[in-house]
C-alpha positions as CSV (number, residue, x, y, z in Angstrom):
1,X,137.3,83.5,72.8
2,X,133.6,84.2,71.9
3,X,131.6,85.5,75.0
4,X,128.0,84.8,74.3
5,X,125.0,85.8,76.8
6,X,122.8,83.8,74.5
7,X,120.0,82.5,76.6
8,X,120.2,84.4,79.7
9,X,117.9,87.0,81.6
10,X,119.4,90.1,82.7
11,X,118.1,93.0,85.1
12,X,120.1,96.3,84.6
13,X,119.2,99.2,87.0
14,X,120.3,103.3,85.3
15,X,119.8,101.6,81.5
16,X,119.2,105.0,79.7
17,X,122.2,106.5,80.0
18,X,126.2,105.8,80.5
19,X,127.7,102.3,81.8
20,X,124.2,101.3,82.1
21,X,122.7,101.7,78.8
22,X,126.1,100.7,77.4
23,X,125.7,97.3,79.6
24,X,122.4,96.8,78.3
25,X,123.2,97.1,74.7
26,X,126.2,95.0,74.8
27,X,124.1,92.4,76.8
28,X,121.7,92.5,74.2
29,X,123.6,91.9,71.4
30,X,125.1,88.9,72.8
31,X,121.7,87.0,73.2
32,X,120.6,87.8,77.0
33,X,117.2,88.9,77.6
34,X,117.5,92.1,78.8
35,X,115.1,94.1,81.2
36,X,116.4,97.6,82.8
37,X,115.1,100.7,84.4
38,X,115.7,104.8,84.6
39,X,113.9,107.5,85.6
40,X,114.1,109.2,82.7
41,X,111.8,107.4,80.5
42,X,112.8,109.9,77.4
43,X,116.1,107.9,77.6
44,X,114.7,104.4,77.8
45,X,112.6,105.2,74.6
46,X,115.9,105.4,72.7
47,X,116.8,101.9,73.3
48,X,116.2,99.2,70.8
49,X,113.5,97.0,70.3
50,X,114.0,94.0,72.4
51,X,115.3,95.2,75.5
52,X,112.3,95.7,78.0
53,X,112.0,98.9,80.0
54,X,110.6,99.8,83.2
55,X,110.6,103.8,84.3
56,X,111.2,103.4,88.1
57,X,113.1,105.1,90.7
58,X,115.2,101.8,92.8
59,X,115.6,104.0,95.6
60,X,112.1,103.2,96.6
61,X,111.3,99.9,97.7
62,X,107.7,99.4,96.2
63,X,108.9,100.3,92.9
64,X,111.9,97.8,92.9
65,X,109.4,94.9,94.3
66,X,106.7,95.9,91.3
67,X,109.4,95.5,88.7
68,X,110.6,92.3,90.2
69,X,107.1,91.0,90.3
70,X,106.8,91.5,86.3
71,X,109.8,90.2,85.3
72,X,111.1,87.5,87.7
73,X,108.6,84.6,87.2
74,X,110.3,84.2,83.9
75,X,113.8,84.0,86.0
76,X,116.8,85.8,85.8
77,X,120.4,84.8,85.7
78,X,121.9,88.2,86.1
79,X,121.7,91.5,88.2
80,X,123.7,94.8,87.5
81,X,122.6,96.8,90.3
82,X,124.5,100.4,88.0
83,X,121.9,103.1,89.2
84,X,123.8,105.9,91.3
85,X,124.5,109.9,92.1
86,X,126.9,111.6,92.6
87,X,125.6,113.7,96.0
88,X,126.8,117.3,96.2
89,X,130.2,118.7,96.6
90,X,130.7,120.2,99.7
91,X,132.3,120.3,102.9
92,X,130.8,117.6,105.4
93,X,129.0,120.0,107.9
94,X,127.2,121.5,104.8
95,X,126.0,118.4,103.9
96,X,121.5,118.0,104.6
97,X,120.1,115.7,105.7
98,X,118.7,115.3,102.5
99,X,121.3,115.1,100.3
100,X,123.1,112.9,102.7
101,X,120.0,110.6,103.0
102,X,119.4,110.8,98.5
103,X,122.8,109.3,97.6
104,X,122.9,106.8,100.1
105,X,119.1,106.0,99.2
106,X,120.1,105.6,95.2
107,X,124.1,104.4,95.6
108,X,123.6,101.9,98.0
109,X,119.9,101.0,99.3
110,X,118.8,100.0,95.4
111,X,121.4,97.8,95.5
112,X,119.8,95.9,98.7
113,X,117.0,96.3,97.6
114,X,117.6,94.8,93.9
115,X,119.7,92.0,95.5
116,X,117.0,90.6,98.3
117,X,114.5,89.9,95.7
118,X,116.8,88.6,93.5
119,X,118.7,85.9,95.3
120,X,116.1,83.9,95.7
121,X,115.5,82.6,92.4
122,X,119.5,82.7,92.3
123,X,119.8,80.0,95.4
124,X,116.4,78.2,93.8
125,X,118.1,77.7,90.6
126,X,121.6,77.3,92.2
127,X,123.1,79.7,89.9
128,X,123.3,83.8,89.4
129,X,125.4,86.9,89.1
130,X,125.3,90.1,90.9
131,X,127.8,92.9,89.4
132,X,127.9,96.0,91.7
133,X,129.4,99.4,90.4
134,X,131.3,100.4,93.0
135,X,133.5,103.3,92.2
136,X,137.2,104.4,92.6
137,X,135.7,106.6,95.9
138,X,134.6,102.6,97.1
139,X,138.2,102.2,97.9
140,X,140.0,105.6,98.2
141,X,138.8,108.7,99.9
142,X,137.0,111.9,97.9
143,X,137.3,115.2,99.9
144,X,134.3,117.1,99.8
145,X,132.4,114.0,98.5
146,X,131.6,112.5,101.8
147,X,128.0,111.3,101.1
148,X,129.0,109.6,97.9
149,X,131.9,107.8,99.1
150,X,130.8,107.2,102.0
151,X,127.9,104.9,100.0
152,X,130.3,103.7,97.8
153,X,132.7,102.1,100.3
154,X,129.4,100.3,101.5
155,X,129.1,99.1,97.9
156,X,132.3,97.6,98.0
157,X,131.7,95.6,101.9
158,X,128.2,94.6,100.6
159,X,129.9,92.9,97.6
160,X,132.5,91.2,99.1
161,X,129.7,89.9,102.0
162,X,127.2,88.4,99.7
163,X,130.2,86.7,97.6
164,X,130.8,84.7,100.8
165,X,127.1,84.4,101.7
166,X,126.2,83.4,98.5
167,X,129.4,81.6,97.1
168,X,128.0,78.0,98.1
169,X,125.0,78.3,96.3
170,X,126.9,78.5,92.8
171,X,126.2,82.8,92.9
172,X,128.9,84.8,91.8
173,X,129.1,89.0,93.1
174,X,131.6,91.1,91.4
175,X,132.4,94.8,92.0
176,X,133.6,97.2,88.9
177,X,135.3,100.1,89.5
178,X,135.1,102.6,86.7
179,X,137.4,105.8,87.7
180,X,137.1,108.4,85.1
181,X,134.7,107.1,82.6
182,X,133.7,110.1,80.0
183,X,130.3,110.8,79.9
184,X,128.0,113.4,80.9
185,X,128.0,112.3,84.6
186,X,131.9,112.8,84.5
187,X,131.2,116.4,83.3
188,X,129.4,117.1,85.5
189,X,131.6,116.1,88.5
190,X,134.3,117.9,87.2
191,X,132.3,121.3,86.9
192,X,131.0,120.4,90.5
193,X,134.9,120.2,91.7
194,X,135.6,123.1,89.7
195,X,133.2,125.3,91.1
196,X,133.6,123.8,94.7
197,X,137.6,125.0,94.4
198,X,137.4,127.6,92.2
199,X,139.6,126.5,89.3
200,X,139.5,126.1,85.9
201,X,137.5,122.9,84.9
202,X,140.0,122.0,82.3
203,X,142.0,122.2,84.7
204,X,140.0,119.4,87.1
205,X,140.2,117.5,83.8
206,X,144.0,117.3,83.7
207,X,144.1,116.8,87.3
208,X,142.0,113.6,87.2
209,X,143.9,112.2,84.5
210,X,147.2,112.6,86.7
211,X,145.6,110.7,89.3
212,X,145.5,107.7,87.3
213,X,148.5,105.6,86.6
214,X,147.9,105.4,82.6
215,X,147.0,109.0,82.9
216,X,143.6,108.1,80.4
217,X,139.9,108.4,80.5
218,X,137.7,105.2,79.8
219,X,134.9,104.8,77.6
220,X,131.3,103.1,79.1
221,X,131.6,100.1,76.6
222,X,134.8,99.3,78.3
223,X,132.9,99.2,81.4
224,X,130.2,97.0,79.7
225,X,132.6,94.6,78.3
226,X,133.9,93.6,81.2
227,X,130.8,93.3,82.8
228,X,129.6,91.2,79.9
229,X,132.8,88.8,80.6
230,X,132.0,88.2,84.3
231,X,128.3,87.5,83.7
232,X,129.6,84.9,81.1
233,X,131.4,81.3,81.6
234,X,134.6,82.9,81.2
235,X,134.0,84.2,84.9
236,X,132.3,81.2,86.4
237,X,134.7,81.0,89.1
238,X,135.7,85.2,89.9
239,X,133.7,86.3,92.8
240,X,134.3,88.4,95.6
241,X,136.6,90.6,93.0
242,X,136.7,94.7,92.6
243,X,137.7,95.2,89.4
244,X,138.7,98.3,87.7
245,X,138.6,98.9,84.2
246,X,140.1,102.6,85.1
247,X,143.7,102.5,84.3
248,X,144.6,102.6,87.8
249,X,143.4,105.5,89.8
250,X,146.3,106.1,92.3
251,X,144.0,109.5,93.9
252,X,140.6,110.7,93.2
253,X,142.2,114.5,94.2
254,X,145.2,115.2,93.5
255,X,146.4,118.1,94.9
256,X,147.6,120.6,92.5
């Protein structure tokens, strides 16, 4: 089996770092043309040659609608909307209104946002795939993560909507799941539950492992690859799927 993007256009939101830059390198190297976003343009400069970059925040609508405009005449066959935050780690009635309003504006309004001008062309050309990262807190519950999962269970409803919505005009909408995927993002979830509960963040480290049924961490290129697959003809008929590449997370907080 040789999966081979060769000839398509993809549109990767969060490419600088993580699953996202590791999507749009593996995309790259198997032929797609690949266009993707951050707002940390420092990051994006580090990409190769090739891979067109946009520094733009897809919480805001005008910003997602400009980058659209640029790219999308040429088409586009593909659309990982990866961008997301982590919100803070607190009891619910500490939660702002700001902080409440942040992650749903980046976890799950981007991902509107991105899909509505996409799916156009996508019906026009009676063919596309949307993959949403959902997250392991997108189908358990996160205790003092309310905001986060709380955007991430919307993920996983919005996916499994436009899979039916979309499904007759040959467009395909996947979820991922990633669980613990190592990282700097994961770092700094655990030293945000480690301060939030006073322990050791080794400690959070060993906990999260437990939680998960092969007891492992996962690397973003494992993420990637099986983004890469679903985009491909090897996944011309899944749709409507959440898929984790996380060895199983049983619990997101197990209790110690």
């Amino acid at each position: 089996m040789q999966v081979s993007l060769k000839g398509k256009r993809a549109f990767i939101t969060a490419g600088g770092a993580g699953m996202g830059r590791a999507t749009a390198l593996a995309m790259h190297k198997l032929g797609a043309q690949v266009f993707t976003c951050d707002v940390d343009a420092e990051a994006l400069s580090t990409l190769p040659d090739g891979i067109t970059t946009f520094v733009s925040d897809v919480s805001n609508p005008d910003a997602v609608d400009a980058m659209f405009d640029e790219f999308l005449p040429g088409g586009l066959d593909i659309l990982v909307n990866n961008a997301g935050i982590g919100g803070p780690t607190k009891p619910v009635e500490d939660v702002t209104n700001e902080e409440w309003r942040a992650c749903m504006s980046v976890c799950i309004d981007s991902q509107f946002y991105c899909a509505r001008r996409a799916v156009p062309t996508f019906r026009k050309q009676q063919h596309g795939v949307i993959i949403n990262l959902v997250s392991a807190a997108g189908i358990l519950g996160f205790p003092n993560r309310s905001p986060y999962v709380a955007a991430k269970w919307a993920v996983t409803g919005f996916t499994k909507t436009l899979a039916m919505e979309l499904g007759q005009d040959n467009i395909r909408v996947n979820g991922i799941v990633p669980g613990n995927v190592n990282g700097e993002r994961m770092e700094r979830v655990i030293k945000a539950h480690a301060e939030a509960e006073g322990i050791d963040p080794e400690e959070v480290r060993r906990l999260y492992g437990i939680g998960v049924s092969m007891q492992c961490y996962v690397d973003p290129e494992e993420i990637a690859d099986m983004i890469c697959f679903l985009c491909s003809d090897y996944g011309r008929h899944v749709s409507g799927q959440i898929v984790g590449v996380d060895g199983h997370t049983e619990t997101l907080y197990p209790r110690q």
